[in-house]
Backbone as a ProteinNet text record, in pm:
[ID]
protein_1_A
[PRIMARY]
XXXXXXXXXXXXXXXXXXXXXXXXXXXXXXXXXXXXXXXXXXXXXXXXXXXXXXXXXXXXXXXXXXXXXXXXXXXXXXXXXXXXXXXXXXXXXXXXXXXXXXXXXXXXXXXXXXXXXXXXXXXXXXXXXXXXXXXXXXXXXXXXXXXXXXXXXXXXXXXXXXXXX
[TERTIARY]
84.8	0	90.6	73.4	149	34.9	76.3	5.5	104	13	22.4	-34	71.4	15.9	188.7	122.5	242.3	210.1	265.2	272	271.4	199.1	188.5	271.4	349.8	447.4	436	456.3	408.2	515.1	519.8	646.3	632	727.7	722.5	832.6	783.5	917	1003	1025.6	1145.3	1198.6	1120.1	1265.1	1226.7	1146.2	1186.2	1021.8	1045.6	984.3	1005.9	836.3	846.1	750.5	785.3	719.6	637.2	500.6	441.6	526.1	493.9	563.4	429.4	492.4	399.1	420.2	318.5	320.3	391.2	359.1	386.7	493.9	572.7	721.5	823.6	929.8	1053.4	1147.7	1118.5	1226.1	1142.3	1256.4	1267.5	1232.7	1201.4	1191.9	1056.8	1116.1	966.3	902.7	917	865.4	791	708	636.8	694	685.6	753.3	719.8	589.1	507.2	570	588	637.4	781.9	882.3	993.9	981.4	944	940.1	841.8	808.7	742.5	904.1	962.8	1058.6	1156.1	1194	1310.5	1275.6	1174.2	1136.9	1160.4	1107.7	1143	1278	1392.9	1499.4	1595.5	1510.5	1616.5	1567.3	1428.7	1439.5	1490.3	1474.5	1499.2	1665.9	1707.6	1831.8	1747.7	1842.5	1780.4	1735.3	1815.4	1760.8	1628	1602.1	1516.8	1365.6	1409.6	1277.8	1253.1	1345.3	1350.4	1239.4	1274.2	1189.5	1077.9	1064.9	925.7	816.3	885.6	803.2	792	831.7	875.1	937.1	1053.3	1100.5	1244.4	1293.5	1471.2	1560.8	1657	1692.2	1807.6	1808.1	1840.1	1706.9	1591.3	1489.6	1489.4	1538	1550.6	1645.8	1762.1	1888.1	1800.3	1790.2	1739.5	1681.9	1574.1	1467.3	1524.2	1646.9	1723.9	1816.7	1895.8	1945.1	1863.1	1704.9	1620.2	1606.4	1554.6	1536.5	1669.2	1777.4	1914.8	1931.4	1916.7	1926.2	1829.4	1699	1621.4	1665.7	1691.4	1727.1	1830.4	1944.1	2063.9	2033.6	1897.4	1907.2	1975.3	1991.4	2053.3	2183.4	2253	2415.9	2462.4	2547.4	2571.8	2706.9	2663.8	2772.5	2702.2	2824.3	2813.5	2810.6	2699	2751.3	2873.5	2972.1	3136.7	3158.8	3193.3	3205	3137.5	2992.3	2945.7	3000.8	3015.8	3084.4	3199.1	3286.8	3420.8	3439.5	3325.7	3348.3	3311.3	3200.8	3142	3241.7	3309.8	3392.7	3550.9	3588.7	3712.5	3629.9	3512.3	3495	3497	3393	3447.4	3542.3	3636.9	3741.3	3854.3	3826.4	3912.6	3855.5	3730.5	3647.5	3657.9	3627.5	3697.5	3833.5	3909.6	4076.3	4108.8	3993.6	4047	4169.4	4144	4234.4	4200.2	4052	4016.5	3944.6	3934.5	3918.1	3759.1	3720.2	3589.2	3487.5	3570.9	3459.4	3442.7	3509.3	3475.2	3375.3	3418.3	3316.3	3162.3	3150.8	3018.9	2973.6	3025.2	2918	2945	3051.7	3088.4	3019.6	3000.1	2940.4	2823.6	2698.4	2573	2521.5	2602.2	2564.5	2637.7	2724.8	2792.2	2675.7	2617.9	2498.1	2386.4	2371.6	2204.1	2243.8	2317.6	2346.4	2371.9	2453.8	2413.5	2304	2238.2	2148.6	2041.2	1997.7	1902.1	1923.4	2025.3	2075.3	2066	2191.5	2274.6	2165.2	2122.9	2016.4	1879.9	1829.3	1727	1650.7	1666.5	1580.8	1478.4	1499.3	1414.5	1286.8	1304.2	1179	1033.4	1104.1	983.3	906	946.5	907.5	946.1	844.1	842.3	878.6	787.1	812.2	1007.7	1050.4	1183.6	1335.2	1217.8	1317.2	1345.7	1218.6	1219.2	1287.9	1274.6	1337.3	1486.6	1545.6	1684.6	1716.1	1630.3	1703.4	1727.7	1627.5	1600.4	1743.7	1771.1	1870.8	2007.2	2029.6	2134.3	2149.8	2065.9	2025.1	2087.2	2038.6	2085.6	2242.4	2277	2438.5	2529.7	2457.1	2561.2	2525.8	2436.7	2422.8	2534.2	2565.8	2625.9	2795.6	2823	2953.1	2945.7	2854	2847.1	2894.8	2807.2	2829.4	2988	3047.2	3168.1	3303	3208.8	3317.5	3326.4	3246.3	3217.3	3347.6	3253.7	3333.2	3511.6	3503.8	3702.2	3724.8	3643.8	3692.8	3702.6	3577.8	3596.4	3714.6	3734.1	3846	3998.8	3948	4128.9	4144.2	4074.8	4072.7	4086.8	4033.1	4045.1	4222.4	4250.4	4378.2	4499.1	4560.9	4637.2	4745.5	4818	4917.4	4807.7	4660.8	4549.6	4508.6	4520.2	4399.1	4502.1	4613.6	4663.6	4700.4	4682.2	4720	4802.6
-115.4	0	123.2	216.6	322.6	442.6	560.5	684.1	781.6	846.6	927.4	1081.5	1192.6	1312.3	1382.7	1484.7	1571.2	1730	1766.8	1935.9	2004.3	2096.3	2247	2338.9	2373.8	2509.6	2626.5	2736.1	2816.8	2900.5	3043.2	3113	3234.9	3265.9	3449.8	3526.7	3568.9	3714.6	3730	3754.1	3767.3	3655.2	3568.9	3422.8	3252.7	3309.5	3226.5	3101.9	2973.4	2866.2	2821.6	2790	2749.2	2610.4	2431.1	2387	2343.1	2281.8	2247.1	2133.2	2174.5	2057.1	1950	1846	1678.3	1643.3	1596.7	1610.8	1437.6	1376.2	1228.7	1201.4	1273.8	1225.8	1366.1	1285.7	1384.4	1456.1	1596.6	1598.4	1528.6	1499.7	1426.6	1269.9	1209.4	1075.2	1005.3	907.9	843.5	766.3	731.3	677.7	793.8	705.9	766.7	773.5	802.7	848	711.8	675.1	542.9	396.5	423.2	335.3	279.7	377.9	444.8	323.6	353.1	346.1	145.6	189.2	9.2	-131.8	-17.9	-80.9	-125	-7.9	-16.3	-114.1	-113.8	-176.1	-334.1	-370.6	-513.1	-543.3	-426.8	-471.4	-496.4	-512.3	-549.9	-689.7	-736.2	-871.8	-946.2	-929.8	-1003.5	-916.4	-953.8	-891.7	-796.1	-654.7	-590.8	-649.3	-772.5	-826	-897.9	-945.8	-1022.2	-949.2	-793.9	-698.4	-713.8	-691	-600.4	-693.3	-809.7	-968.2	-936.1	-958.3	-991.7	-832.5	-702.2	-593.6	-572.5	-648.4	-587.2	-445.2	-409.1	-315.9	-308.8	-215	-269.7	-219.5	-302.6	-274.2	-162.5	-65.7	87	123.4	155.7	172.5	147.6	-11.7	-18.7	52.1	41.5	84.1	247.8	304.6	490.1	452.5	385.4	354.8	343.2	268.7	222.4	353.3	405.8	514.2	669.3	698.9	767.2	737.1	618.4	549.2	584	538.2	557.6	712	854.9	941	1014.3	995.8	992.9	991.2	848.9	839.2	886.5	890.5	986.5	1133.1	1176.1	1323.8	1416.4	1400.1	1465.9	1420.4	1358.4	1316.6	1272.4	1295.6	1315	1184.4	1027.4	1005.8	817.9	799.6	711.3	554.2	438.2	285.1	293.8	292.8	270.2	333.1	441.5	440.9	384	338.5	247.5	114.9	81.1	-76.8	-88.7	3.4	32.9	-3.5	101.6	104.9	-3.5	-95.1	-184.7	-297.4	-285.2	-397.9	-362.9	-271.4	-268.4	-230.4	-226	-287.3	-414	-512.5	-626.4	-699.3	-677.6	-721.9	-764.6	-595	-566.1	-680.1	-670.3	-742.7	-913.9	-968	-1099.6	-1124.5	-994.9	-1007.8	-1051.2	-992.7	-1063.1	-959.8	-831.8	-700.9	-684.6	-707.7	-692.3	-848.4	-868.3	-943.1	-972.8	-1121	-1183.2	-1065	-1012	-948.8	-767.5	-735.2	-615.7	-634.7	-791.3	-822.6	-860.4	-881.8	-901	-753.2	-640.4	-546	-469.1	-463.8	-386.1	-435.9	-555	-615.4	-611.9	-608.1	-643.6	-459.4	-340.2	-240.8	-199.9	-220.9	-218	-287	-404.4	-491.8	-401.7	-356.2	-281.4	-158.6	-54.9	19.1	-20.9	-104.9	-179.4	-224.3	-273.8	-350.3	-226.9	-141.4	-59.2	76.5	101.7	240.4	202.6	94.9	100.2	-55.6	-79.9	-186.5	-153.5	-29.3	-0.8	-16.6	-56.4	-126.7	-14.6	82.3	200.1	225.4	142	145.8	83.6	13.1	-62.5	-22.3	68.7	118.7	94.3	78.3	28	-130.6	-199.6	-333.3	-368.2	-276.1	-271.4	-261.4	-159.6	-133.2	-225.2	-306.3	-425.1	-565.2	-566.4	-651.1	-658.5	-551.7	-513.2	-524.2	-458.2	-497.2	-607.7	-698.6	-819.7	-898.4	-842.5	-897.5	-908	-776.4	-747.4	-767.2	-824.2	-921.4	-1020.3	-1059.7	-1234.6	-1226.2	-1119.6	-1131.9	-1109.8	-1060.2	-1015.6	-1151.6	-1226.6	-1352.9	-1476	-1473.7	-1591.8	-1520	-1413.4	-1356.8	-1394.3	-1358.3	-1377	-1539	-1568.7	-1750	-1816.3	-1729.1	-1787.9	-1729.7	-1646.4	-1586.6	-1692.5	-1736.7	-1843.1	-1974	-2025.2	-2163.9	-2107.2	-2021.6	-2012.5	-2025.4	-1938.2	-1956.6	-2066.4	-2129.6	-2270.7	-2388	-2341.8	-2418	-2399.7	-2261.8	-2221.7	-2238.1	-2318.8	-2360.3	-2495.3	-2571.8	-2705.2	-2733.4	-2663.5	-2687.1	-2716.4	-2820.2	-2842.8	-2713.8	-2661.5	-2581.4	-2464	-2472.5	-2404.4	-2307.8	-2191.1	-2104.7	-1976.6	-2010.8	-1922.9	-2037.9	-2008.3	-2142.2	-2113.8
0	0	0	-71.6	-66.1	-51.8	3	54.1	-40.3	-163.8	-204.8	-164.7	-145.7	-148.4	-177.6	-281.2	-334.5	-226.7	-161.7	-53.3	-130.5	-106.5	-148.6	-135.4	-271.7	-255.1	-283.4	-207.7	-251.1	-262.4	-349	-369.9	-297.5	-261	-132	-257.1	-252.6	-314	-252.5	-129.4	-23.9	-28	12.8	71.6	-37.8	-123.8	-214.7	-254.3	-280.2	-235.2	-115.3	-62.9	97.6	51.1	105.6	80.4	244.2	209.6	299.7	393.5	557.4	663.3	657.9	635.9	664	798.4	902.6	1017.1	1056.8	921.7	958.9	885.6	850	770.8	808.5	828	854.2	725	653	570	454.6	397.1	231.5	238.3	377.2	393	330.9	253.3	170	278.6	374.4	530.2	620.2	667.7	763.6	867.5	1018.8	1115.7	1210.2	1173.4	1235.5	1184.6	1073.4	965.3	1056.5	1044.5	1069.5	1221.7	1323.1	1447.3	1417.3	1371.6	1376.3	1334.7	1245.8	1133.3	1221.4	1318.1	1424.7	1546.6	1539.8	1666.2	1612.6	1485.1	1452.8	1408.5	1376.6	1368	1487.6	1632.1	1758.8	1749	1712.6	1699.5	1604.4	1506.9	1381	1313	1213.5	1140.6	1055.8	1002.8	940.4	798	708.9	599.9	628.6	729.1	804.4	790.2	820.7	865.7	721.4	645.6	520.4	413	400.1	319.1	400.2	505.5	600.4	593.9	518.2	523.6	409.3	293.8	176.3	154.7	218.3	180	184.8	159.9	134.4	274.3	251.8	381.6	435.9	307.1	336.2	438.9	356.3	481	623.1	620.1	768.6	856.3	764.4	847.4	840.7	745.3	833.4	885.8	928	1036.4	1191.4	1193.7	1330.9	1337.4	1219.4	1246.5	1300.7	1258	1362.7	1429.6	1510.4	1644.4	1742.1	1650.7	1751.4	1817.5	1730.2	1711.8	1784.5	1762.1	1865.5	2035.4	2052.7	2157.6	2253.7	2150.6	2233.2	2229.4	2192	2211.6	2122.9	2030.5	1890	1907.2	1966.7	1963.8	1863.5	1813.3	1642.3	1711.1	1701.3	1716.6	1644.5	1558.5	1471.8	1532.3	1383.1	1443.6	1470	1402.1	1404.9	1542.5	1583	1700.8	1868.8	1783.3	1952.4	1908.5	1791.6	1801.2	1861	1809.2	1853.9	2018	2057.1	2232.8	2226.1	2242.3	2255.5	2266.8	2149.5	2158.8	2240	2249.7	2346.2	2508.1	2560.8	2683.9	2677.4	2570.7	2609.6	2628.9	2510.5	2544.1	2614.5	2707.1	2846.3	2934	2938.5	3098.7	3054.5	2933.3	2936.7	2887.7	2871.3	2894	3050.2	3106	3266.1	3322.6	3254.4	3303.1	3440.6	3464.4	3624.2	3675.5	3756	3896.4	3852.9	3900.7	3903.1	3991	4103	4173.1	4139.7	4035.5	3992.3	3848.3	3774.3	3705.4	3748.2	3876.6	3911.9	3952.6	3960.9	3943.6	3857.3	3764	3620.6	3517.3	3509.1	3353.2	3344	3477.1	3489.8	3412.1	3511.3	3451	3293.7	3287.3	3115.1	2990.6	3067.9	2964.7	2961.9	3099.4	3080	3023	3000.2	2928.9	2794.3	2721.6	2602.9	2556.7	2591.8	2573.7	2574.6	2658.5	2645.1	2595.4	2573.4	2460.8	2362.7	2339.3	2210.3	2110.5	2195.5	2099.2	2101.4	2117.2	2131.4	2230.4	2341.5	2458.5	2490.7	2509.2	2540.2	2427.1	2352.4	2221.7	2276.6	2376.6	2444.6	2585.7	2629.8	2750.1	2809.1	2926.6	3080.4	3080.3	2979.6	2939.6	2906.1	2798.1	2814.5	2911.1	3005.9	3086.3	3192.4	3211.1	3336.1	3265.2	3138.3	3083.4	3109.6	3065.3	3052.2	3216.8	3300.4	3407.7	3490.2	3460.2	3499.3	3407.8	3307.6	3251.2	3285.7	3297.7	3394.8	3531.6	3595	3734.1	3709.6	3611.6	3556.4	3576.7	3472.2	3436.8	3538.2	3685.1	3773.6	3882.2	3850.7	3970.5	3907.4	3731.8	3646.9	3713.8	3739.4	3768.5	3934.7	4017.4	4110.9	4128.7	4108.6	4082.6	4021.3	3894.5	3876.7	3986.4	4075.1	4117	4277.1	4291.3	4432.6	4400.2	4250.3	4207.8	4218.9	4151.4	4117	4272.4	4377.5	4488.2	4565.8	4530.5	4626.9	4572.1	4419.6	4383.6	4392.6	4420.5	4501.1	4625	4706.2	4831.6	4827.5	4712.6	4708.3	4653.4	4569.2	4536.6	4617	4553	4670.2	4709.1	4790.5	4853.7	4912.3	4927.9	5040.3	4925.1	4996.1	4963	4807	4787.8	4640.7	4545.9	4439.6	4282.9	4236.8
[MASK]
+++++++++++++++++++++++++++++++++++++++++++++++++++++++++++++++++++++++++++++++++++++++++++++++++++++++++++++++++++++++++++++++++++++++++++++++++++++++++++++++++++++

């Protein structure tokens, strides 16, 4: 289904052609704003080729779709994928480089995930529903650290020469 309407321009003598603002599209975008926001929301579940087959539409669309959503969300922050992957991936790296200690990973990684997970993957698209998600998530991730951080211990006690390996 496509929604046709061409805006009304009109000409001023002073400042030129002014064309009509569309209340449901941003700019020059052949998407709706609804459209836009439905699109993003299915590309945290599925891959963006994924959305793209399953909506019939291409998956430039999607990617502007996740790139307003993203943009949106940080509040006009003019700051690129390439640079959140970047970070993204040299925190992880550090924290399962094992640069720091099991027990700074049980309360560094649980908040590092819920900030990932609900910025940088959209989590905030979903509300309230999102936000209990994500945190419940990051619950999880700091009880699996909690937990590996018990075992290493009880096994550096079992080892033989006592309590250092």
């Amino acid at each position: 289904m496509f929604f046709l309407y061409a805006p009304r321009r009109v000409e001023f003598p002073r400042c030129g052609v002014k064309v009509e603002r569309l209340p449901w599209a941003e700019g020059k975008s052949h998407l709706t704003t609804a459209y836009q926001w439905f699109l993003a929301g299915w590309a945290k579940r599925l891959s963006w080729q994924q959305v793209a087959v399953a909506f019939r539409t291409s998956w430039a669309n999607v990617f502007r779709s996740v790139q307003m959503a993203v943009r949106w969300g940080l509040g006009g922050v003019a700051v690129g994928f390439v640079a959140v992957a970047v970070l993204a991936t040299v925190v992880r790296w550090f924290l399962v480089a094992r640069l720091i200690g099991l027990p700074v990973l049980t309360v560094a990684r649980p908040f590092l995930t819920f900030i990932y997970n609900y910025f940088f993957r959209l989590g905030f698209l979903d509300g309230r529903e999102g936000l209990l998600l994500h945190l419940y998530h990051s619950a999880y991730v700091s009880w699996k650290y909690a937990k590996a951080w018990e075992l290493q211990k009880s096994q550096s006690r079992d080892a033989p020469g006592g309590e250092h390996r």
